[in-house]
N, CA, C and O of each residue as an XYZ file, in Angstrom:
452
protein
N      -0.071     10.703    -70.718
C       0.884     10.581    -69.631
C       0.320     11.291    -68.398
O       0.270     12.513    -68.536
N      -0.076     10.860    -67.333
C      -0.190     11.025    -65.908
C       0.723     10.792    -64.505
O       1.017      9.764    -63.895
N       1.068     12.363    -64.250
C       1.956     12.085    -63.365
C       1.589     12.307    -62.129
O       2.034     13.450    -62.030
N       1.004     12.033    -60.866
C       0.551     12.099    -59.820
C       1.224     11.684    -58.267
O       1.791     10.600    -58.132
N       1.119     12.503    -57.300
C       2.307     11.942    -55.885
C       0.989     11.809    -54.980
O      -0.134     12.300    -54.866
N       1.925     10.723    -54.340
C       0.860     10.226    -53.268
C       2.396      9.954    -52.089
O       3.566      9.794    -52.436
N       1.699      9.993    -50.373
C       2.453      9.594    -49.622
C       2.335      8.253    -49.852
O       1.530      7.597    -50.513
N       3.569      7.878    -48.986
C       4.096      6.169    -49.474
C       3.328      5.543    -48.080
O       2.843      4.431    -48.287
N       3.208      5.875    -47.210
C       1.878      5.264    -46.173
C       0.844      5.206    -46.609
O       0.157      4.423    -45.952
N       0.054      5.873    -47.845
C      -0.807      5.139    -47.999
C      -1.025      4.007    -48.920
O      -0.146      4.013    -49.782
N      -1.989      2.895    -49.085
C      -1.771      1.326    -49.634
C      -1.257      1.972    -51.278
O      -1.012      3.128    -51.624
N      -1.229      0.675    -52.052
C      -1.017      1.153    -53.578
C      -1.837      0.418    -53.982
O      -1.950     -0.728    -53.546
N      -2.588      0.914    -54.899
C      -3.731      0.963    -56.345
C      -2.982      0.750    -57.226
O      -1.841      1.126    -57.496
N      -4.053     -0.206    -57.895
C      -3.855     -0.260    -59.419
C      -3.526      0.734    -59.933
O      -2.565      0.726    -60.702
N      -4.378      2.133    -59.600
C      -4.358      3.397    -60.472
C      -2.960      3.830    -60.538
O      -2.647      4.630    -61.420
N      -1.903      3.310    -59.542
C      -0.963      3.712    -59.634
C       0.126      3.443    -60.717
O       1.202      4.038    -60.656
N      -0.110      2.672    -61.571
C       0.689      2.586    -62.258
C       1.914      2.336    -61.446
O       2.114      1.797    -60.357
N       2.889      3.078    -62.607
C       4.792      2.960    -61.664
C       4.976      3.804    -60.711
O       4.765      5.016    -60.745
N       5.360      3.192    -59.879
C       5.405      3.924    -58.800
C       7.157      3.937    -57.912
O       7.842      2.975    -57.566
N       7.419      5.384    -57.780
C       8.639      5.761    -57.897
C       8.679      6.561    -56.252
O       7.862      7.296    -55.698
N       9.714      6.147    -55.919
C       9.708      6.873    -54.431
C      10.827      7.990    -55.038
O      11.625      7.835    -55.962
N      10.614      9.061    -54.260
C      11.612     10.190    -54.819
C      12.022     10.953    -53.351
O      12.215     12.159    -53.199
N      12.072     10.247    -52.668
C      12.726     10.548    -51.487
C      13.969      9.950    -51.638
O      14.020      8.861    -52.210
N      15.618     10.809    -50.962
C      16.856     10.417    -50.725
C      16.825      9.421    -49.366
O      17.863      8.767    -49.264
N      15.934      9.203    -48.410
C      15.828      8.726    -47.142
C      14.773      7.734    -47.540
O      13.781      8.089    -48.176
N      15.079      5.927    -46.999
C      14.144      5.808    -47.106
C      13.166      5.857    -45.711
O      13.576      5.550    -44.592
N      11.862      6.284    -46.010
C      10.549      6.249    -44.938
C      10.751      5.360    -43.803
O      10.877      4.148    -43.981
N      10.793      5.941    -42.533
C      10.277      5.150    -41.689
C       9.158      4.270    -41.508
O       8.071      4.346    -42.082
N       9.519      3.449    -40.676
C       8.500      2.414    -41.053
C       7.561      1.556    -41.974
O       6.646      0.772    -41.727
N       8.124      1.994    -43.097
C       7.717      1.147    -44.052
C       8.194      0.290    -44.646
O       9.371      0.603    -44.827
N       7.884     -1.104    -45.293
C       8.851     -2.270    -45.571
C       8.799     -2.146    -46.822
O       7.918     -1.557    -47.449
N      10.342     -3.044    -47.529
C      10.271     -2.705    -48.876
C       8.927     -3.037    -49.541
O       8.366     -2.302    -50.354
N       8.276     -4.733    -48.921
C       7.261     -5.324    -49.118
C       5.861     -4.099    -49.539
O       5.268     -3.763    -50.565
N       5.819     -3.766    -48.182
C       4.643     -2.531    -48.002
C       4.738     -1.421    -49.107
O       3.867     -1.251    -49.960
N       5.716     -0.796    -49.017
C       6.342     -0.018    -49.965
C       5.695     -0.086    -51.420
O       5.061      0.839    -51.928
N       5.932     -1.244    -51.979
C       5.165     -1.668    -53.403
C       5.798     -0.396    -54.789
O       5.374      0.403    -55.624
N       7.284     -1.070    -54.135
C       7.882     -0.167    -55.216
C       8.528     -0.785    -56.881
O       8.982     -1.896    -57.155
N       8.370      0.227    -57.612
C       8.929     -0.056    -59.201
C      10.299      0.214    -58.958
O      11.245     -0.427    -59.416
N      10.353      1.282    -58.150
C      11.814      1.934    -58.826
C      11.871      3.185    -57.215
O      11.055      3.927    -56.669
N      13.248      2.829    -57.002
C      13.523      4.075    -55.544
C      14.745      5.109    -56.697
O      15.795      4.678    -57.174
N      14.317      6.132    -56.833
C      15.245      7.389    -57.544
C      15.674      7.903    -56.749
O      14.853      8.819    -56.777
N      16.391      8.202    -55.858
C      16.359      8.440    -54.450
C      17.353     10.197    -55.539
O      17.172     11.318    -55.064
N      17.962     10.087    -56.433
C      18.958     10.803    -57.219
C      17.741     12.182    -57.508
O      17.906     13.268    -56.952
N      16.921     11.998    -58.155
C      16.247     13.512    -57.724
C      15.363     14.102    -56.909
O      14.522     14.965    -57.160
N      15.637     13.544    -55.887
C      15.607     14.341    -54.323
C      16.243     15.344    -54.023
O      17.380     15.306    -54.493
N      15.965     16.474    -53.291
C      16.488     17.646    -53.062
C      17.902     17.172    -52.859
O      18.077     15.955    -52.904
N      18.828     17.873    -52.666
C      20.393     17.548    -52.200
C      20.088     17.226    -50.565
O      18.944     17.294    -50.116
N      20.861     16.989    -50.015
C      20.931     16.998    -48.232
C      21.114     18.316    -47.720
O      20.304     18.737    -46.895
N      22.117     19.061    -48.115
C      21.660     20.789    -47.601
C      21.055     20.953    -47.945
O      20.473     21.327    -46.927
N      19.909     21.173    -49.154
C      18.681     21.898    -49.053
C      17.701     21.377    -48.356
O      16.970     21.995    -47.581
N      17.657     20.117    -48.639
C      16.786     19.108    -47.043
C      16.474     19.806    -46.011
O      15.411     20.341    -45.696
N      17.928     19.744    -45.282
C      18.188     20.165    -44.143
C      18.188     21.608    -43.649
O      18.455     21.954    -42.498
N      17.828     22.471    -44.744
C      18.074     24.260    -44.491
C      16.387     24.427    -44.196
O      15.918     25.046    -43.240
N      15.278     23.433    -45.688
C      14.198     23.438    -45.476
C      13.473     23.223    -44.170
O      12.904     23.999    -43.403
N      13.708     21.717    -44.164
C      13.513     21.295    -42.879
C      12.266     21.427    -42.520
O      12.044     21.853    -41.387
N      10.781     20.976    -43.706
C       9.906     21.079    -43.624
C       9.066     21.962    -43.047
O       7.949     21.628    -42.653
N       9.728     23.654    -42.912
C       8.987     24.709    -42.476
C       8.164     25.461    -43.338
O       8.754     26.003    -44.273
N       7.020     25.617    -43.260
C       5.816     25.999    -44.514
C       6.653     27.378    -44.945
O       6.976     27.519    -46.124
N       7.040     28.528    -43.813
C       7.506     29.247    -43.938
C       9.084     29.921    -45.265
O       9.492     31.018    -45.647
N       9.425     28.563    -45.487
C      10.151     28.602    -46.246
C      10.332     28.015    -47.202
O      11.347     27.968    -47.896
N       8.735     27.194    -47.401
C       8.777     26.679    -49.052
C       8.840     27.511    -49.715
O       9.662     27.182    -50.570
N       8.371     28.780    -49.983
C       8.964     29.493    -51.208
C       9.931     29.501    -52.153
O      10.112     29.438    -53.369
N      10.703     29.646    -50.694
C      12.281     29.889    -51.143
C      13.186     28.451    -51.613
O      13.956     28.267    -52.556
N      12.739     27.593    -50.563
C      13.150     25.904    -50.691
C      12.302     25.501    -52.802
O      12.793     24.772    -53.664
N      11.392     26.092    -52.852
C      10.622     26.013    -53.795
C      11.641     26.378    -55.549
O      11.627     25.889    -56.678
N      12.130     27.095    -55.095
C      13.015     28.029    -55.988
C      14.498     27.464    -56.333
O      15.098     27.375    -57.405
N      14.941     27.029    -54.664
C      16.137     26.253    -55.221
C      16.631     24.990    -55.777
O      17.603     24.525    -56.372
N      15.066     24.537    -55.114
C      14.985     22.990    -55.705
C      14.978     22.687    -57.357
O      15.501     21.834    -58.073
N      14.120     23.824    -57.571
C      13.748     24.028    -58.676
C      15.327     24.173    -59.601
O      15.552     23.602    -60.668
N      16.151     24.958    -58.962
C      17.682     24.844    -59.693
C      18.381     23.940    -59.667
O      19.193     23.687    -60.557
N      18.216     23.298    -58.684
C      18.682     22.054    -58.668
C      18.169     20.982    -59.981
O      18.918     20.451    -60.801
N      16.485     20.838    -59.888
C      16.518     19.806    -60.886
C      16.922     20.427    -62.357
O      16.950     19.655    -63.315
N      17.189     21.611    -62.513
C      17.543     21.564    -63.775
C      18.912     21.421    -64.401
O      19.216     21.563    -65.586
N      19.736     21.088    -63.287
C      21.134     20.808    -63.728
C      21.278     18.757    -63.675
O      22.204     18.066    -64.101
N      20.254     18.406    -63.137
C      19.770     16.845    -62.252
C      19.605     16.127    -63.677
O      18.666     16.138    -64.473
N      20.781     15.537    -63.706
C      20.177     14.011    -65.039
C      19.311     12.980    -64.892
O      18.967     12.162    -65.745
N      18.887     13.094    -63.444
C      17.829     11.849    -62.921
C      16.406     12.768    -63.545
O      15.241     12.378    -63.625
N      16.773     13.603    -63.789
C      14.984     14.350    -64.821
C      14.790     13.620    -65.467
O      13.907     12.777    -65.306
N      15.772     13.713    -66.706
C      15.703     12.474    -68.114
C      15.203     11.389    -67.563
O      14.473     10.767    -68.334
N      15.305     11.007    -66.689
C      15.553      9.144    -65.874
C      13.818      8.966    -65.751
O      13.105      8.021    -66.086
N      13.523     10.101    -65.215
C      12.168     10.489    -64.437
C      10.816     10.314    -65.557
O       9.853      9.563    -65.716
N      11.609     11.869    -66.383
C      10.478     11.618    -67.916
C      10.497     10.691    -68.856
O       9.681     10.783    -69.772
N      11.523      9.505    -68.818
C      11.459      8.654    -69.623
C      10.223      7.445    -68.914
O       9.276      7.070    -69.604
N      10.382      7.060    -67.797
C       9.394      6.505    -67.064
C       8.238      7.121    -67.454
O       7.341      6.501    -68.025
N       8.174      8.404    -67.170
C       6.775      8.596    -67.466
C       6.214      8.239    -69.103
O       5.232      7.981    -69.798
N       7.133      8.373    -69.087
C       6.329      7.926    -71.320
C       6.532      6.651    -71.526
O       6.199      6.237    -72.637
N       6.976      5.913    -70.790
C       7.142      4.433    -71.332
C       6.192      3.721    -70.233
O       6.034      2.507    -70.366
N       5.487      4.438    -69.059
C       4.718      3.612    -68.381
C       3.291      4.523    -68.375
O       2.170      4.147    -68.030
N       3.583      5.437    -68.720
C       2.126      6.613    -68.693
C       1.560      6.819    -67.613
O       0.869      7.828    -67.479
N       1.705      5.998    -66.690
C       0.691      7.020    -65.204
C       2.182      6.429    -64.357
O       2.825      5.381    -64.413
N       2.295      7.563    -63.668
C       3.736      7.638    -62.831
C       3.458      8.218    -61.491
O       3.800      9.395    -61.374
N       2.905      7.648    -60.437
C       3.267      8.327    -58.930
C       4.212      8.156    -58.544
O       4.937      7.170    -58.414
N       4.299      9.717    -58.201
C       5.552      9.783    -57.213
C       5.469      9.759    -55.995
O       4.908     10.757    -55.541
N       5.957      8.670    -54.901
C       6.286      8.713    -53.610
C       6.849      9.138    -52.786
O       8.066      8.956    -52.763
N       6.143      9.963    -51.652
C       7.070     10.493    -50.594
C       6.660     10.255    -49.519
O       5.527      9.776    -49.459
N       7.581     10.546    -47.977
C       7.088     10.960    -46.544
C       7.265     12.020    -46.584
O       8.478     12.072    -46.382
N       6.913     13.059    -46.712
C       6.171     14.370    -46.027
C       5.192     14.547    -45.491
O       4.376     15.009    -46.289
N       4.707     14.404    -44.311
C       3.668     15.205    -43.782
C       3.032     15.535    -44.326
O       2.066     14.957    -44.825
N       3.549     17.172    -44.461
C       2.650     17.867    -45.355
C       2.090     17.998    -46.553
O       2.906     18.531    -47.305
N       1.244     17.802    -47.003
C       0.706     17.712    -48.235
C       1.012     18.260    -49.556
O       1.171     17.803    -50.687
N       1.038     19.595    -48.905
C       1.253     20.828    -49.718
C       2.416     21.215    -49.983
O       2.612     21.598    -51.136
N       3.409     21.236    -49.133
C       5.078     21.599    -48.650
C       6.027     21.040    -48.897
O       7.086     21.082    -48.271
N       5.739     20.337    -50.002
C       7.110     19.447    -50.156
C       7.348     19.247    -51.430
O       6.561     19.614    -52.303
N       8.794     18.460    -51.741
C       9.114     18.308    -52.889
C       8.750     17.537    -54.050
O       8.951     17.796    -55.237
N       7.960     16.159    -53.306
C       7.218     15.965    -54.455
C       6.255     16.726    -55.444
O       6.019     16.572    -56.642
N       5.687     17.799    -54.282
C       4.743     18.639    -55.545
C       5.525     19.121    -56.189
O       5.385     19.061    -57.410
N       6.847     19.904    -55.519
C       7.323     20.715    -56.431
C       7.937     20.072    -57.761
O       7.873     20.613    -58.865
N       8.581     18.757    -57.480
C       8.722     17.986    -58.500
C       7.815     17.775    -59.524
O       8.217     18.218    -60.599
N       6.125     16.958    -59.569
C       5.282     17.257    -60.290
C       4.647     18.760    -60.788
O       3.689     18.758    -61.561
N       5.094     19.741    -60.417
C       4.932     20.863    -60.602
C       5.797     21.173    -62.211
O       5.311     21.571    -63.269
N       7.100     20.844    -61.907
C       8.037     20.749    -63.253
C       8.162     20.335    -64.103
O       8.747     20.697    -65.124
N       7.521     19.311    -63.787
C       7.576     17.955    -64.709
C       6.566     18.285    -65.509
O       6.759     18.144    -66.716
N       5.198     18.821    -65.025
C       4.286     19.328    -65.997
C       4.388     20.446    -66.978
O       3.445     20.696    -67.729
C-alpha cells in the first residue's frame, strides 16, 4: 500500500493510481475534466475554522498540525480513506496548497502512515 500527495495542478500519471482530492474547496481553476478525479472526500479536510485560523501561515503549522491531527481522529471519513487505500494500493492525495510542506495533505499522509 502506497500513499502519496501531489498538488492537483499538476497532470496525472499512471503512477497515480486513485486519486482522491482531500480538499473541502474545490481548486481554482481546475476542471472536473483536468482534475482526473476517482473520488472528491472533501469530509476529511480540516473543518472551516481550522482552515481559516490556519490560513496557510508556516508560522502556525505546528499548532494547525496538532489540531488537525484531533480532528481526524474523531473523522469517520479515515475509515473511508484507509479502505481506499487497501483496496486500490497506491492512493494520492490531492490538494491546492501552495506550499509544499505546510499543509494538510502532508499532515494527513503523515497519519495515515
Amino acid at each position: 500500500m502506497t500513499i502519496q500527495i501531489k498538488r492537483i495542478y499538476e497532470p496525472a500519471q499512471k503512477t497515480d493510481g486513485y486519486r482522491v482530492l482531500v480538499d473541502r474547496l474545490w481548486p481554482r481553476g481546475v476542471s472536473r475534466q483536468k482534475a482526473a478525479l476517482d473520488e472528491w472526500l472533501k469530509e476529511i479536510a480540516p473543518s472551516t475554522e481550522l482552515r481559516e485560523w490556519f490560513d496557510h501561515k508556516p508560522e502556525r503549522f505546528a499548532e494547525f498540525k496538532k489540531r488537525y491531527q484531533a480532528e481526524l481522529a474523531d473523522n469517520p471519513a479515515l475509515q473511508r480513506l484507509r479502505g481506499l487505500a487497501a483496496k486500490h494500493g497506491t492512493l494520492t492525495l490531492l490538494y491546492a496548497a501552495r506550499d509544499p510542506d505546510n499543509n494538510h495533505a502532508k499532515v494527513l499522509v503523515g497519519y495515515l502512515s
